[in-house]
Wavefront OBJ file of the C-alpha trace (Angstrom):
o trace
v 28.462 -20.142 6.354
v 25.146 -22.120 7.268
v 22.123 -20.743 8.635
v 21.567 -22.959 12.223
v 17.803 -22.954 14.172
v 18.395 -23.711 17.693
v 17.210 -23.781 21.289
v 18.960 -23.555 24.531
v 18.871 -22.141 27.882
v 20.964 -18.961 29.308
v 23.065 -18.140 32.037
v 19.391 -18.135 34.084
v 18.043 -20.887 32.555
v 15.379 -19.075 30.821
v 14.636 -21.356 27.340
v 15.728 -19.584 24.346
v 15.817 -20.217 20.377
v 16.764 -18.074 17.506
v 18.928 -18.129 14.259
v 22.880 -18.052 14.008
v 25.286 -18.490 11.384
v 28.346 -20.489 11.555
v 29.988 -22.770 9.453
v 29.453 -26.215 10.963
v 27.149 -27.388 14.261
v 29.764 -27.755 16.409
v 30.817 -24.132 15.645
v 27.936 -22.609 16.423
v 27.775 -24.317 19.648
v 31.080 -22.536 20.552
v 29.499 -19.327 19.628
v 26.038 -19.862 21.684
v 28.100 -21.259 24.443
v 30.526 -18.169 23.987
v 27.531 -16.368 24.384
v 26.309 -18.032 27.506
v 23.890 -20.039 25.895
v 23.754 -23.998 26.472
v 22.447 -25.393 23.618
v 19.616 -28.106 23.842
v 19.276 -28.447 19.827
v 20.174 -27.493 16.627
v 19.579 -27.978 13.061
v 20.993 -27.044 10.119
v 19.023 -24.955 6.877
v 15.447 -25.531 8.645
v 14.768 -21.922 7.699
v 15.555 -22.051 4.034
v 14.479 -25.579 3.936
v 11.071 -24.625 4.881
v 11.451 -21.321 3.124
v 11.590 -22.782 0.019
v 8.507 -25.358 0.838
v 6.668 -22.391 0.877
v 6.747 -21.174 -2.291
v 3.838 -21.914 -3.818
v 1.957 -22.865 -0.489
v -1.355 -21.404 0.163
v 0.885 -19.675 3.590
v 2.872 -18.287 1.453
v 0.444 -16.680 -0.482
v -1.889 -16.141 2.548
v 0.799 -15.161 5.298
v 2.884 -12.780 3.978
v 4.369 -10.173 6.294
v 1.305 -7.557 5.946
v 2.017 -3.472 6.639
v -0.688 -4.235 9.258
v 1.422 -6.793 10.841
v 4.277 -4.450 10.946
v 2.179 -1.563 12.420
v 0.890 -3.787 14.915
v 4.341 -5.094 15.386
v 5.970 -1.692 15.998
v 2.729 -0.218 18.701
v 4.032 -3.602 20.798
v 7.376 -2.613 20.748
v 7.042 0.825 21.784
v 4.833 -0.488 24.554
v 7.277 -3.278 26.057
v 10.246 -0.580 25.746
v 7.917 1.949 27.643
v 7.887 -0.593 30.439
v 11.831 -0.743 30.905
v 12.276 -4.048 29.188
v 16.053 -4.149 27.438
v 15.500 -4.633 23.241
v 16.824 -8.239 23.039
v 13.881 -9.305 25.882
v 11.217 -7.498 23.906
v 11.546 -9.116 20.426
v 11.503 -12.206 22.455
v 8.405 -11.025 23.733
v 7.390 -10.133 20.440
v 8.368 -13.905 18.946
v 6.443 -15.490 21.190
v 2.936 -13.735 20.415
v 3.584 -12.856 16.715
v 1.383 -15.663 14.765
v 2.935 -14.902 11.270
v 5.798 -17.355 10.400
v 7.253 -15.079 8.544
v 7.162 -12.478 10.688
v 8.468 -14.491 13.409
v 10.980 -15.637 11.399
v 11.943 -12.132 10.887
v 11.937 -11.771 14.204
v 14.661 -14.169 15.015
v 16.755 -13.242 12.952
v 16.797 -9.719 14.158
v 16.930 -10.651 17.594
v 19.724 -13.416 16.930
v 21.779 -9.630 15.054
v 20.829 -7.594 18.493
v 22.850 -10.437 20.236
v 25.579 -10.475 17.910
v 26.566 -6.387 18.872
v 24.594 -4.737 15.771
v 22.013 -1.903 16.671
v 18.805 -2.639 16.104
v 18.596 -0.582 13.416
v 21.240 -1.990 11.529
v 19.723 -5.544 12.177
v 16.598 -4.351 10.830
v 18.166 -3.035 7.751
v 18.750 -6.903 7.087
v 15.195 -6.892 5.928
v 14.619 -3.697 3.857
v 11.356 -5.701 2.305
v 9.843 -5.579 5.814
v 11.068 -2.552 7.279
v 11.398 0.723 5.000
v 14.104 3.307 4.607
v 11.740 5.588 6.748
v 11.622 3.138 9.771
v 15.229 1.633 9.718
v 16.629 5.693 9.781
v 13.703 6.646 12.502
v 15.368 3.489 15.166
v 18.731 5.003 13.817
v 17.860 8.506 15.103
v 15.872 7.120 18.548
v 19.220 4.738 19.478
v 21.586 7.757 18.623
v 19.720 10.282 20.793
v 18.787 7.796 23.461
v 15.168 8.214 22.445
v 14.498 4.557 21.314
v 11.020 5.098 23.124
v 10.045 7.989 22.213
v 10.663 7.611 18.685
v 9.029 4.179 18.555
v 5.838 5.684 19.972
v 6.013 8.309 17.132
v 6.944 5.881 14.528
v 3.537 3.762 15.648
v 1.490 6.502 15.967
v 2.723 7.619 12.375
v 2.439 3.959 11.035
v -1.028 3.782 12.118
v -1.930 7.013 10.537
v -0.909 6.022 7.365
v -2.935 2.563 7.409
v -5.709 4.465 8.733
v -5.787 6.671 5.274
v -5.082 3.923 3.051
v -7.461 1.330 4.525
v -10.120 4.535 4.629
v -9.479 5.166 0.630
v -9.774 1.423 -0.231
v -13.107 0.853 2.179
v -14.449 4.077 0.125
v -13.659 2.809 -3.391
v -14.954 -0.840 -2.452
v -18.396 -0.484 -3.467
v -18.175 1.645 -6.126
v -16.137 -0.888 -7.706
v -18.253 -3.818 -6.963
v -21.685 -2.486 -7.970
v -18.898 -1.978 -11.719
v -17.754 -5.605 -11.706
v -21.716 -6.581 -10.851
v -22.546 -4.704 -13.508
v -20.256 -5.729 -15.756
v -21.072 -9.448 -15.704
v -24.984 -9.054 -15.584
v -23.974 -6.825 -18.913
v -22.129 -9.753 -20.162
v -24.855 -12.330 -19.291
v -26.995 -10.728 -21.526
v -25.468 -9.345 -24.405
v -23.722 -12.783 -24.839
v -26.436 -15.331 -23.557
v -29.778 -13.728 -23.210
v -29.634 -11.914 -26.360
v -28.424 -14.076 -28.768
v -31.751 -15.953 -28.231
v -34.196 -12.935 -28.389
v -32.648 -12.401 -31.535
v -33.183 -15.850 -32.778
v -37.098 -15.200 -32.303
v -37.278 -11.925 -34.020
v -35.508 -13.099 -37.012
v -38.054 -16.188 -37.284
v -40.849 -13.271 -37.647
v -39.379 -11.798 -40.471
v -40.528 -7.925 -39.223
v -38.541 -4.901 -40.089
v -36.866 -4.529 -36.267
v -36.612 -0.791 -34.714
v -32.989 1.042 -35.000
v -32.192 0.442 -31.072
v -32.958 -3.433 -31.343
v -30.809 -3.292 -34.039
v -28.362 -1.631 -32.373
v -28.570 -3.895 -29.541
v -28.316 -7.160 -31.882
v -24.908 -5.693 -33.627
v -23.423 -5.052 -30.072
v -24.406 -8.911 -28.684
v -22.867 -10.117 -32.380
v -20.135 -8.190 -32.269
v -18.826 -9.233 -28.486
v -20.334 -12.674 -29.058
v -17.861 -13.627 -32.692
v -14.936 -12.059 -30.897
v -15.240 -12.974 -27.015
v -12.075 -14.662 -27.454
v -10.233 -11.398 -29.266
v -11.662 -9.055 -27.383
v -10.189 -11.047 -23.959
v -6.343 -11.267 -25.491
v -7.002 -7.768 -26.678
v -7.379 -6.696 -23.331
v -4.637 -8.479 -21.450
v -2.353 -7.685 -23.782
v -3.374 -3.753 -23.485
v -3.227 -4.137 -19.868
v 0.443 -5.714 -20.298
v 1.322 -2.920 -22.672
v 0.016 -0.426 -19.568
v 1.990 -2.072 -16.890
v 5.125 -2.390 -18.990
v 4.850 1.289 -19.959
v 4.269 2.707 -16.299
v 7.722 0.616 -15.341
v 9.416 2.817 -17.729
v 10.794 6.191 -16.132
v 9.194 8.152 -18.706
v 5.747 6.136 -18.772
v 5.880 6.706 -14.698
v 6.253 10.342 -14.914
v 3.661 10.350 -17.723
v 1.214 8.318 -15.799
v 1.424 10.271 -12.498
v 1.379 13.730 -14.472
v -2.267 12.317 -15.537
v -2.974 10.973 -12.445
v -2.611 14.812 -11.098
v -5.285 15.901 -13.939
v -7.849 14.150 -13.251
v -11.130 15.969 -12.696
v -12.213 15.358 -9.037
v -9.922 12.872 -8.542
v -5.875 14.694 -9.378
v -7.195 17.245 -6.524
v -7.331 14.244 -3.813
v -4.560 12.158 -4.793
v -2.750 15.109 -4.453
v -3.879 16.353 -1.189
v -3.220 12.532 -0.166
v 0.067 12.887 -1.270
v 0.759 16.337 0.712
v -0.413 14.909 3.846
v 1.988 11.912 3.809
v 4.975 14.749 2.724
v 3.731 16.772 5.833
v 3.053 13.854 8.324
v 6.483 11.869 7.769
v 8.886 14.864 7.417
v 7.014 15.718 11.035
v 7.651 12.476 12.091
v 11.312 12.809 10.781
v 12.360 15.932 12.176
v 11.001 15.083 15.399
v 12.481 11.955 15.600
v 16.110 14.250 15.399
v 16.665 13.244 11.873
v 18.306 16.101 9.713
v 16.156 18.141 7.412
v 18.139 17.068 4.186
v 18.192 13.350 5.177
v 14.695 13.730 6.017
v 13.965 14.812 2.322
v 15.330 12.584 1.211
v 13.360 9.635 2.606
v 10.250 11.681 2.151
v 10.303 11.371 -1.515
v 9.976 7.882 -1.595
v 6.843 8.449 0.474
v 4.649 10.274 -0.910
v 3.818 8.271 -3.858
v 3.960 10.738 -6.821
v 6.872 11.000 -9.619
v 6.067 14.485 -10.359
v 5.837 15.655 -6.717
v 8.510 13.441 -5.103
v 10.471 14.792 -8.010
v 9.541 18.348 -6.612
v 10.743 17.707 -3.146
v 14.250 16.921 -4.558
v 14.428 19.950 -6.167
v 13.755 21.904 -3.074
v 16.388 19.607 -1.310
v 18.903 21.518 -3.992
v 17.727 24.859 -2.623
v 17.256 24.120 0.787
v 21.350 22.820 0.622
v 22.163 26.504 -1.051
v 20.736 28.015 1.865
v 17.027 28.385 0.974
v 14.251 28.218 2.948
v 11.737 24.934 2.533
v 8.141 26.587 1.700
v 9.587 28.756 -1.552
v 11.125 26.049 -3.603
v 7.802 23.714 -3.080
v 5.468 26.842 -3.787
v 7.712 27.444 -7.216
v 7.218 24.213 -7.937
v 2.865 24.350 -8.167
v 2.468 20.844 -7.169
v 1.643 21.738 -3.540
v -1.354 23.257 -2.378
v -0.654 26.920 -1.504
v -1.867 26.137 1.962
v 0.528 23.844 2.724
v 3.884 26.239 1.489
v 1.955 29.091 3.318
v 1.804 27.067 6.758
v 5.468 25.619 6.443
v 6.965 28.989 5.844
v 5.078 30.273 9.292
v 6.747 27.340 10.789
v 9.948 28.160 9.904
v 9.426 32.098 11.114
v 8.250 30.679 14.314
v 10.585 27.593 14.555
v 7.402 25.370 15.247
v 7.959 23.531 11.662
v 7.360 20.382 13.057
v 4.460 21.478 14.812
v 3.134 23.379 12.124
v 3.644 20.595 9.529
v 2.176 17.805 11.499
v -1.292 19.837 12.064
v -1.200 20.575 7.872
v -1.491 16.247 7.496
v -3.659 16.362 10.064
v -5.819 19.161 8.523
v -5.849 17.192 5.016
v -6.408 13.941 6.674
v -9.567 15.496 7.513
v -10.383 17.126 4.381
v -9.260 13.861 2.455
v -12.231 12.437 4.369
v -14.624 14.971 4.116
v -14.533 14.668 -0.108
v -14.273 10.947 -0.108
v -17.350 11.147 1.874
v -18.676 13.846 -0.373
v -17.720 11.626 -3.362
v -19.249 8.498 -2.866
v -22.502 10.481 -1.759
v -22.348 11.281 -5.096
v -20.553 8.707 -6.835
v -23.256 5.847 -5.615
v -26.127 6.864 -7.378
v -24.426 7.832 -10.739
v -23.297 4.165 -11.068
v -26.908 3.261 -10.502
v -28.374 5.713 -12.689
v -25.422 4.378 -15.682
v -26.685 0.808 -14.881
v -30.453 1.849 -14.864
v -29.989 3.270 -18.221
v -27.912 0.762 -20.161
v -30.452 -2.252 -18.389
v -33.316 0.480 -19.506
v -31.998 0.602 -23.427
v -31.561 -3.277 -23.374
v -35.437 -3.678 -22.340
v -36.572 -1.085 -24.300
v -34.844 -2.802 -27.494
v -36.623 -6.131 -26.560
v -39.750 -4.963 -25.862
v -40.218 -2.365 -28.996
v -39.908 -4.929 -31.178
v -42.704 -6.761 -29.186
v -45.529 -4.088 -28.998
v -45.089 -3.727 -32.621
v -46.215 -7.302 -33.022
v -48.950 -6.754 -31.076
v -50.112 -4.268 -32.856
v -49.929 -5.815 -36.425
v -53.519 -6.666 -37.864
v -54.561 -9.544 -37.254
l 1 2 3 4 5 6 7 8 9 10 11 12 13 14 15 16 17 18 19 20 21 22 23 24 25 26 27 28 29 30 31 32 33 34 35 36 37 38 39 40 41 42 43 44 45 46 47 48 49 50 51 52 53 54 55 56 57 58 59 60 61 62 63 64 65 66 67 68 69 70 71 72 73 74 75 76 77 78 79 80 81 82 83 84 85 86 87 88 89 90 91 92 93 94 95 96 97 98 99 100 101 102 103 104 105 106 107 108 109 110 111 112 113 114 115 116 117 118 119 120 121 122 123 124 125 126 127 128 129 130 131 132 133 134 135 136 137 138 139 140 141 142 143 144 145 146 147 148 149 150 151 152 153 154 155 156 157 158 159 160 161 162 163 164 165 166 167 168 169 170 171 172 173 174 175 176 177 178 179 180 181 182 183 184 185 186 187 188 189 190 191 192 193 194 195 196 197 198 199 200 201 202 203 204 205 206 207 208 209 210 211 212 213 214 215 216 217 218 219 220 221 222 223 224 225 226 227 228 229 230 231 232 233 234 235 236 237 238 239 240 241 242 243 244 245 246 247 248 249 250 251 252 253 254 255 256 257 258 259 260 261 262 263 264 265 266 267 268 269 270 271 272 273 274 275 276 277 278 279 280 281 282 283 284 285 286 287 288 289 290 291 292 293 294 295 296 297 298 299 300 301 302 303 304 305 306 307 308 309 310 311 312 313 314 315 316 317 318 319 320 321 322 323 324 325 326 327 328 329 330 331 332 333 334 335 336 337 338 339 340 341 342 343 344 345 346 347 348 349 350 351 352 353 354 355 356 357 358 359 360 361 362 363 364 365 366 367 368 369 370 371 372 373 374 375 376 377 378 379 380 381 382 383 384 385 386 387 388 389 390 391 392 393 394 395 396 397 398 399 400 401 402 403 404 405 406 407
């Protein structure tokens, strides 16, 4: 079958387009028109076609389907259902004021799977790339219980959430990490440029030069003769890296260390426990079971070692044990969190319980990446004052000794 782009009007004249399949034009006429569409045009492969155009377009690179464009995507389409309108009518909605080709194209074709008789989840579950595991079973869930608004609502408000912490992380590492790159090429300036010259001067002297000048001069030689070596060195150690983490035993290696890290293994790990807590709230309260929800949850939180955790309390929780004892055997969770979820299970609040425990961490995640970079900001400075410091000092040593040679 061919993929077919066309536009046409329905039974109330209202102008429609969208995607359908069918395996010549005049075929997929007889399905729009079965449909009650009547079809103004239609062409054949324009989506591939211009698919394909793409691939090495600066959209493509630019316009990709974003996780904000999907969060902003999904608060709209809890909003449209909340006023009454049908699904089909608000993803045409939704087409009409997304600005992302891709997304729109996305769009369509969901919309073009509504109309055919799928749910929406299973139309969305066409594009597992743009819609995860978590949100395809969450629309399962809302259409099954005949809370399709209520669970989008949740499913936006979680969404958002989520960005919120990850956007808040990356804002808070940004300029830590550009005062490092800064620093690194002013380093690089002048142990491979500035240098090399100062040295030319002081060898033209002929004067005994002090041991941190010399020090200084070895170091500018040394990445100077093997600029070139010392580049392929790196890339290929940081291909060696990546190619190790894809393994299943360099993963689990590399978020074990992850977890150790001084400062650091204590957030990531309190990130990690409020996006278990927040989604398998989300979950349960969406009416998904507790062993389904589990299941999905491990491929959120973003850890080998604790997602691997989690499905070992799945085990226990399927022989009949509670949730909070298998996670507190475990020791990757914070004893807060197992203490909180086994008062929520007493009570039978759980999903209460556990979606104040993400918001408690999201919080304290704050807090110490506030705390952090209060602290982190000058260190970095004080690193770059004293490398700049040594490579002044070695300059100028050598210079005040001249000076004070007899005349």
């Amino acid at each position: 079958m061919a993929l077919y782009e066309y536009e046409g009007l329905d039974s109330r004249g209202k102008e429609i387009h969208g995607i359908i399949d069918a395996d010549s034009p005049s075929s997929a006429k007889r399905k729009l028109k079965k449909d009650g569409i009547y079809t103004i045009t239609i062409t054949q492969g324009e989506e591939k076609d211009k698919a394909k155009k793409e691939l090495f377009t600066l959209e493509r690179l630019t316009r990709r389907i974003k996780r904000e464009d999907v969060v902003v995507l999904t608060r709209q389409m809890a909003t449209l259902t909340s006023a009454g309108l049908p699904v089909v009518e608000s993803l045409e909605a939704l087409i009409e004021q997304t600005e992302n080709a891709r997304l729109k194209r996305v769009l369509r074709g969901v919309k073009e799977k509504v109309n055919e008789g799928l749910s929406l989840a299973q139309s969305l579950a066409e594009y597992p790339k743009v819609f995860p595991t978590l949100y395809i079973n969450m629309i399962k869930a809302g259409e099954q219980s005949g809370t399709l608004e209520l669970t989008l609502k949740r499913l936006s408000n979680y969404l958002e959430k989520q960005l919120w912490l990850k956007n808040r992380i990356m804002a808070a590492l940004a300029y830590p990490m550009v005062m490092t790159l800064v620093g690194i090429f002013v380093l690089s300036f002048l142990i491979t440029y500035v240098i090399p010259k100062v040295s030319r001067i002081f060898e033209q002297i002929h004067q005994e030069l002090p041991l941190p000048t010399k020090i200084l001069i070895t170091i500018s030689d040394l990445f100077k003769n093997n600029i070139i070596l010392i580049i392929i060195l790196s890339i290929i150690t940081i291909f060696i890296i990546k190619k190790g983490i894809s393994t299943d035993k360099g993963e689990l290696v590399y978020h074990k260390f992850i977890l150790r890290l001084p400062i650091f293994g204590k957030l990531f790990r309190m990130v990690a426990s409020s996006r278990f807590a927040g989604t398998l709230s989300t979950l349960l309260g969406s009416g998904i079971p507790m062993l389904k929800a589990m299941d999905i949850v491990t491929d959120v939180v973003g850890n080998r070692i604790m997602a691997d955790a989690i499905k070992k309390a799945k085990e226990s929780i399927r022989e009949g044990e509670s949730i909070a004892e298998p996670l507190r055997r475990s020791n990757q969770y914070p004893a807060l969190l197992t203490h909180m979820i086994a008062i929520g299970e007493k009570t039978g609040e759980l999903e209460s319980m556990l979606n104040k425990i993400s918001e408690a961490y999201e919080n304290e995640i704050e807090a110490k990446i506030t705390a952090m970079l209060s602290i982190l900001e000058p260190v970095i400075i004080v690193i770059m004052g004293i490398i700049i410091g040594f490579i002044v000092l070695s300059i100028l040593l050598p210079i005040f000794e001249m000076n004070q040679l007899p005349t």
